[in-house]
C-alpha positions in Angstrom: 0.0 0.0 0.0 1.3 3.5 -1.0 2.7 5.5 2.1 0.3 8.2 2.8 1.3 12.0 3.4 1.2 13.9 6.2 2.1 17.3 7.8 3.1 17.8 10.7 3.3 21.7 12.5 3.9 22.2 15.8 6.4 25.1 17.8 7.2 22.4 19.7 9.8 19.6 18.5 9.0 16.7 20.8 5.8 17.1 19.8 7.0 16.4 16.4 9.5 13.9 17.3 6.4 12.0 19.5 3.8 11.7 16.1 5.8 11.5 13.7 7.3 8.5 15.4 3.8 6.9 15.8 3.1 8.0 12.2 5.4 6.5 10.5 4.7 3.0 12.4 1.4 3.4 11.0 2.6 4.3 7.1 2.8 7.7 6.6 5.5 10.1 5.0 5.7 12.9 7.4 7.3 16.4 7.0 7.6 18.8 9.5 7.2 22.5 10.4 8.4 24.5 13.2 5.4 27.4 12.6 2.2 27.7 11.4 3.5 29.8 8.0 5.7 27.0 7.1 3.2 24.9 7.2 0.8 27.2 5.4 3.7 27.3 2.6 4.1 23.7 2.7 0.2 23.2 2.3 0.3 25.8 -0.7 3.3 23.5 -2.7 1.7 19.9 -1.9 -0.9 17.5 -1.4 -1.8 15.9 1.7 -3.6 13.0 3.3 -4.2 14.5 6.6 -2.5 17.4 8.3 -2.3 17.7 12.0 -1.3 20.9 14.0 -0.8 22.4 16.8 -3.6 25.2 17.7 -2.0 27.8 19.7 1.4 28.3 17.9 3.6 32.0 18.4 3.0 32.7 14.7 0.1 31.5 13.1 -2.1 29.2 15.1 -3.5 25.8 13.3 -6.9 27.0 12.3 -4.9 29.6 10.5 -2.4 27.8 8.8 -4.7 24.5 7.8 -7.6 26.4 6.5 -5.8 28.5 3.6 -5.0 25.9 1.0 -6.3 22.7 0.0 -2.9 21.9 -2.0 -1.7 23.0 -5.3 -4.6 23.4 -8.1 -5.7 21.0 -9.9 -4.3 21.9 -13.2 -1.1 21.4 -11.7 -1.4 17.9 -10.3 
């Protein structure tokens, strides 16, 4: 089964360490961000399966950053 893509922003990196660690054992490629705009940016370049964030983040909190791009348009898929 193809590996499916996820996400991952938090400020915190244990967090990240912590799910992407349970993640992965459950078959997803995971990519990180530090703040809520570089996940924004990361949301605007690809597609995802799921993206989990943090809520309350210095920069941009999750609702923010999750809600302002559902991946790159369709004509360029």
């Amino acid at each position: 089964m193809k590996p499916m893509k996820a996400p991952e922003i938090d400020d915190e990196q244990i967090v990240l360490d912590s799910v992407s660690k349970i993640l992965t054992d459950e078959n997803y490629t995971v990519e990180f961000s530090l703040s809520g705009r570089g996940g924004r940016d990361m949301a605007f370049e690809r597609t995802y399966d799921i993206v989990l964030t943090d809520i309350r983040m210095p920069d941009m909190g999750g609702c923010g950053c999750s809600g302002t791009s559902s991946g790159p348009s369709q004509s360029s898929r």
